[in-house]
GUGU-888173 format. One record per residue (C-alpha): residue in three letters; y, z, x. Coordinates in steps of 0.5 Angstrom, whole numbers, padded with zeros to 4 digits, always signed. Layout:
N
AlaYZX...
***
This chain:
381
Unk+0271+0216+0121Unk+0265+0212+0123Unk+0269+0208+0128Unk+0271+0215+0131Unk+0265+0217+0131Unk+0263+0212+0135Unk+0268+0211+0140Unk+0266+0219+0141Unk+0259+0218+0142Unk+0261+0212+0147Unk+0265+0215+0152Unk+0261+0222+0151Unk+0255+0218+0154Unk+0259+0215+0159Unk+0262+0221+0162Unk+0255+0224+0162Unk+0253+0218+0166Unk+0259+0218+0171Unk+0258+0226+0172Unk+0250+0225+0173Unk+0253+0219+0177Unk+0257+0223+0182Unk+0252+0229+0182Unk+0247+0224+0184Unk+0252+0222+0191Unk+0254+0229+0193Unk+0248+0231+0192Unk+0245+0226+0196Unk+0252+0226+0201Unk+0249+0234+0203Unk+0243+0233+0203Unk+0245+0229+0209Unk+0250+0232+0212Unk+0245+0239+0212Unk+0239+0235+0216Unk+0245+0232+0221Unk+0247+0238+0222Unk+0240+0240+0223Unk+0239+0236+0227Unk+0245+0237+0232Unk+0242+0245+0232Unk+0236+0242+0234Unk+0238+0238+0239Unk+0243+0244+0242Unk+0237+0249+0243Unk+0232+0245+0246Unk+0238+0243+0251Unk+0241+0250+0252Unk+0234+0254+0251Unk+0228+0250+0253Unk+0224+0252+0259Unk+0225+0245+0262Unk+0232+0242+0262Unk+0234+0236+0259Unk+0240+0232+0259Unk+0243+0231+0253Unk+0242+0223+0254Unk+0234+0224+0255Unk+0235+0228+0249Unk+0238+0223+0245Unk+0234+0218+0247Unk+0227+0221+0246Unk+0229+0223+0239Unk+0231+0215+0238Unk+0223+0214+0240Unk+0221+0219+0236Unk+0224+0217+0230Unk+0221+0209+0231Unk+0214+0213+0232Unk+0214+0215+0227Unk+0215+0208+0223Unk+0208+0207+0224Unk+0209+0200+0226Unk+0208+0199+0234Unk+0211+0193+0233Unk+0217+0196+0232Unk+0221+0200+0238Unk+0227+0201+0242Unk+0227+0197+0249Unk+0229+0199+0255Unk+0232+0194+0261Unk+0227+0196+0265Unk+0222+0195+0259Unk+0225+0188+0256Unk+0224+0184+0264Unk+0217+0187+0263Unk+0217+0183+0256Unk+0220+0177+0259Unk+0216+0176+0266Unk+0210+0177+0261Unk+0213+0171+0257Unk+0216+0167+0262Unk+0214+0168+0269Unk+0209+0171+0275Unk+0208+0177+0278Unk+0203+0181+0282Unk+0198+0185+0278Unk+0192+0186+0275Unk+0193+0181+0268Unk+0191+0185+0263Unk+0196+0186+0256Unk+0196+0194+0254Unk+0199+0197+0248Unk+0199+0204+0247Unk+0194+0206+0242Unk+0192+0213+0239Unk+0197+0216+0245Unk+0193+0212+0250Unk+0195+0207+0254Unk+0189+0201+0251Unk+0187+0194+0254Unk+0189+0189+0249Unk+0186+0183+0252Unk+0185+0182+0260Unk+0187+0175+0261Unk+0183+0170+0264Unk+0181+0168+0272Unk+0185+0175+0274Unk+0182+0181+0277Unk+0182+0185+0271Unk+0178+0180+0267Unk+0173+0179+0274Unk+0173+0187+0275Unk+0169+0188+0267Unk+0175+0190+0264Unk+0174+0189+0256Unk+0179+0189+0250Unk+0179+0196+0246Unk+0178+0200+0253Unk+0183+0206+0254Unk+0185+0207+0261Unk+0185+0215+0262Unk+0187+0215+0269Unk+0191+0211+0274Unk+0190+0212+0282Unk+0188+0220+0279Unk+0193+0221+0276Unk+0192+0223+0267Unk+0195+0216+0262Unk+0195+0222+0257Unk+0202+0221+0254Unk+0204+0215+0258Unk+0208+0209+0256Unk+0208+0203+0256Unk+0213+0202+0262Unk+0210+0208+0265Unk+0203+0204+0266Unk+0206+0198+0267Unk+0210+0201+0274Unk+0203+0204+0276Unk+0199+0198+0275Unk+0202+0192+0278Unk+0204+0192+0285Unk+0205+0187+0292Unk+0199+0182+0291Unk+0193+0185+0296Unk+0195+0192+0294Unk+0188+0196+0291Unk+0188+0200+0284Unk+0184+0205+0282Unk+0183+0205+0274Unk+0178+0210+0270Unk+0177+0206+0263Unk+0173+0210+0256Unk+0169+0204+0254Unk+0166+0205+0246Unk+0159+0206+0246Unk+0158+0208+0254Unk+0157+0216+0254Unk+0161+0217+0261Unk+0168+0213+0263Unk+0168+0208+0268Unk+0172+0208+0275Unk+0174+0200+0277Unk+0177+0199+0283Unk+0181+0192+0284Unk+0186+0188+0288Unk+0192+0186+0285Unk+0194+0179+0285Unk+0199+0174+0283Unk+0198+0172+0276Unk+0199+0167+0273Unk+0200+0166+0265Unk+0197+0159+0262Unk+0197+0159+0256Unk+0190+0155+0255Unk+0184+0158+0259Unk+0180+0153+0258Unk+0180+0146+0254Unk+0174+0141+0254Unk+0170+0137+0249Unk+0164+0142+0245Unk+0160+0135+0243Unk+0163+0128+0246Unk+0158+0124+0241Unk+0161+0128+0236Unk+0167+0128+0239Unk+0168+0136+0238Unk+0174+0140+0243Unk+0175+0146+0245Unk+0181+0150+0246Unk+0182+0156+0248Unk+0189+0159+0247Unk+0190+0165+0250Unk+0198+0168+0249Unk+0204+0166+0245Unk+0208+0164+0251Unk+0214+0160+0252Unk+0210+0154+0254Unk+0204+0154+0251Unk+0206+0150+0245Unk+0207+0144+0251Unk+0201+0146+0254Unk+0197+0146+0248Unk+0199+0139+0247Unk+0197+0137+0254Unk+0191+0140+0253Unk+0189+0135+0246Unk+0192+0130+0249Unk+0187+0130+0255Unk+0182+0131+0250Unk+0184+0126+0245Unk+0184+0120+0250Unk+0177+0122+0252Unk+0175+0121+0244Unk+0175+0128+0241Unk+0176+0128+0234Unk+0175+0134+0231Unk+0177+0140+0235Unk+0176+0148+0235Unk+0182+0153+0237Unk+0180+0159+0239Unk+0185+0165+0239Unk+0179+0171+0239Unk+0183+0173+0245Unk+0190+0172+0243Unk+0194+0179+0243Unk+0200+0175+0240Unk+0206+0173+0243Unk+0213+0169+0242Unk+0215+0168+0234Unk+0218+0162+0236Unk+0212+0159+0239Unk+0206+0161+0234Unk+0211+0157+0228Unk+0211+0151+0234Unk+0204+0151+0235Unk+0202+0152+0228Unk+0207+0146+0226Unk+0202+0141+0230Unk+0197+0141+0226Unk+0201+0142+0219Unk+0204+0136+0215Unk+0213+0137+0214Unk+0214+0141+0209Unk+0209+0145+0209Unk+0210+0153+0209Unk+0207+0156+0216Unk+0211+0163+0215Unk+0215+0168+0211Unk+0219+0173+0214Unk+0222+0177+0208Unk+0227+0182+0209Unk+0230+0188+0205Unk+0235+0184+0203Unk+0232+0178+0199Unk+0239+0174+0201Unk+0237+0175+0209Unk+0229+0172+0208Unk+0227+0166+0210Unk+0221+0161+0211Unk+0219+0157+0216Unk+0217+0149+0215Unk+0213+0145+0218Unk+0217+0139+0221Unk+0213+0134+0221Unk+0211+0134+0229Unk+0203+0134+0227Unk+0199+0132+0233Unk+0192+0133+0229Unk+0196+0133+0222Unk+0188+0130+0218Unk+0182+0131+0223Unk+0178+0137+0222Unk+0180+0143+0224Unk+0177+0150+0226Unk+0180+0156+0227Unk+0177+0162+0230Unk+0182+0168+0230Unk+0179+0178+0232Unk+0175+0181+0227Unk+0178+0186+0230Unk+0184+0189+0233Unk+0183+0187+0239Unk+0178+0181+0239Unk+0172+0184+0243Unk+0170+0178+0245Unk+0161+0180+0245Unk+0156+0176+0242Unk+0156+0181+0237Unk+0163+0181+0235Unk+0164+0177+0227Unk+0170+0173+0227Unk+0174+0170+0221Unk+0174+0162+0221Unk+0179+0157+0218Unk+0177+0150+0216Unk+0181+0144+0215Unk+0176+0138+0211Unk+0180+0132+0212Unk+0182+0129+0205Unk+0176+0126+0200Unk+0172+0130+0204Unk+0166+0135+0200Unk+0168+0142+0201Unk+0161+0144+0197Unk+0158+0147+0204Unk+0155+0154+0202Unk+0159+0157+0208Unk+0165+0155+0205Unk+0169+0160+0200Unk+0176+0161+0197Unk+0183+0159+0199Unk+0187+0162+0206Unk+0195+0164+0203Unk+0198+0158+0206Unk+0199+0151+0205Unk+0194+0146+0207Unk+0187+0143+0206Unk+0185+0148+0210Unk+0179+0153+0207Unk+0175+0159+0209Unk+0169+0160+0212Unk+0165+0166+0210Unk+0165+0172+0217Unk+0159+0171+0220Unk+0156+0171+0227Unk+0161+0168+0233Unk+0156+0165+0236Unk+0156+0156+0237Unk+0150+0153+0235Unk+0151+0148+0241Unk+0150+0148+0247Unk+0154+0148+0253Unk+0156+0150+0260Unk+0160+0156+0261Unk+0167+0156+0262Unk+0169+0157+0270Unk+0168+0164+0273Unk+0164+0167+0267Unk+0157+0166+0267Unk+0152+0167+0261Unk+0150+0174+0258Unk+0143+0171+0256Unk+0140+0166+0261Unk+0144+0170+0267Unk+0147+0162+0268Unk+0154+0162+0272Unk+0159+0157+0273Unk+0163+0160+0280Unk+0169+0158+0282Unk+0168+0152+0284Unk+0165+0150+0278Unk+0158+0149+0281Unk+0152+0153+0277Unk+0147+0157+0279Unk+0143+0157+0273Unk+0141+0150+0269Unk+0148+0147+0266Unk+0148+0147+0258Unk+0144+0153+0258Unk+0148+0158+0255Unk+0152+0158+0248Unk+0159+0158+0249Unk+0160+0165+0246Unk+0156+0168+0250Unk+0160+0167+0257Unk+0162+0173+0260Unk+0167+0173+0266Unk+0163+0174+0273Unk+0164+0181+0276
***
């Protein structure tokens, strides 16, 4: 009887959990099916009623950018033809422009960082500004490739841009000569301190030949006695994946996790590894990288600092705190001003934003050479 009992109770629970098990499904299987079919009434009268005609294929489209807009990530998106060669000449090639890198950013296009020695870095152009108008016409609800179209052009072409700049009441108009640009990865490269053997490298992108030109770039500079060296990314908007885990492979000894990419399905998550090509594997390392989204590059900006100590040195300095959530002697310099404690000549085409010292194209100075702390330089406009 207690057997019959049990064999009872057993396949009553198993039956009630099959039926909640198939109500949970067809439940879930009409939920869908109701919103798809929404959704096709909703594209039907937009199609047939709407004041303005659109194509059922622009209909599409546009729904398929909605739904990853409203993901939230602008790191995801759906890449046209037209916008995926954009993509790659700004990876890979030249083109005639102004040379500045946008996102879209609160519905605006938004500068992420003008790049060097470009007219837009010599017109004034600063990270964070919000174009609101190119050549008269309103950027409101522009996209990417929209703007892209609109501000590169032949080289000796003229622009004109209106740009809303946080902190200044009313918006600035800029006029600018397009150019040819060229992406150099490493902007400048030089020796902060040669008595103490400090370089200084500035890396500017993540594109296809940056790993090369940054190993060019501490090569030179090994040879004329550096080292300790200092990486600064504060105007690097990113770039190519395989080439940030190249680059951070030269400074990581093999086997040491440089990233993780983890993926809903734990199965299809992966680790990359260095693999042993350090080219500065022990020397001391500092790594300044944006405070802020979009690296306002000013002498009041505040940066994040990662430092290496080479083995068996002391890590008691009091600016020195916490671990970094990766592997390596590496530790963390608490935020603090971004400006250099040393002295030294402005790169060329900027000048100083105290002393007003400025190094022209040439190289030559107008100003007293080594009069200027290095975070203060400013392109000349």
């Amino acid at each position: 009887m207690n057997r019959l009992r049990t064999l009872v109770g057993t396949l009553l629970v198993a039956g009630l959990a099959f039926l909640s098990g198939g109500w949970l499904v067809g439940h879930n299987e009409r939920a869908a099916e109701f919103s798809a079919q929404l959704f096709r009434e909703v594209l039907q009268h937009v199609r047939d009623e709407y004041v303005d005609p659109y194509s059922e294929d622009r209909l599409y489209r546009m729904a398929a950018d909605g739904l990853l807009r409203e993901l939230g990530d602008p790191h995801t998106a759906l890449m046209s033809p037209e916008e995926y060669e954009n993509l790659r000449l700004q990876t890979t090639g030249e083109y005639g422009g102004l040379g500045i890198q946008i996102a879209l950013r609160d519905g605006w296009v938004t500068v992420i960082a003008p790049l060097p020695n470009t007219p837009a870095a010599r017109a004034g152009i600063q990270p964070g500004d919000r174009i609101v108008e190119v050549n008269g016409q309103s950027t409101r609800g522009w996209t990417e490739d929209q703007a892209v179209r609109a501000l590169r052009g032949p080289k000796g072409t003229t622009v004109r841009i209106k740009v809303v700049r946080v902190g200044v009441d009313e918006p600035i108009e800029f006029t600018i000569v397009r150019d040819e640009i060229h992406i150099d990865s490493v902007s400048a490269a030089y020796l902060l301190d040669p008595a103490a053997g400090v370089g200084y490298v500035r890396l500017t992108t993540f594109a296809e030949t940056s790993k090369d030109e940054l190993v060019r770039a501490i090569e030179r500079l090994r040879g004329q006695g550096m080292r300790k060296l200092v990486l600064d990314l504060r105007l690097n908007p990113g770039g190519l994946f395989d080439q940030a885990i190249a680059i951070s492979d030269l400074f990581l000894r093999e086997g040491q996790t440089i990233v993780q990419m983890r993926a809903r399905d734990p199965s299809e998550s992966r680790t990359f590894r260095a693999r042993g090509d350090a080219v500065l594997p022990d020397a001391p390392l500092v790594v300044l990288a944006p405070w802020l989204s979009g690296g306002e590059p000013s002498a009041r900006a505040r940066c994040k600092a990662w430092c290496r100590y080479p083995a068996g040195t002391s890590s008691s300095s009091p600016r020195a705190s916490g671990t970094p959530p990766w592997a390596g002697p590496f530790r963390k310099i608490e935020s603090r001003p971004a400006t250099a404690t040393r002295r030294a000549p402005c790169p060329r085409g900027t000048r100083c934003r105290a002393s007003r010292t400025a190094r022209t194209a040439g190289g030559s100075s107008t100003a007293g050479a080594g009069s200027c702390r290095t975070s203060r330089c400013a392109p000349i406009q």
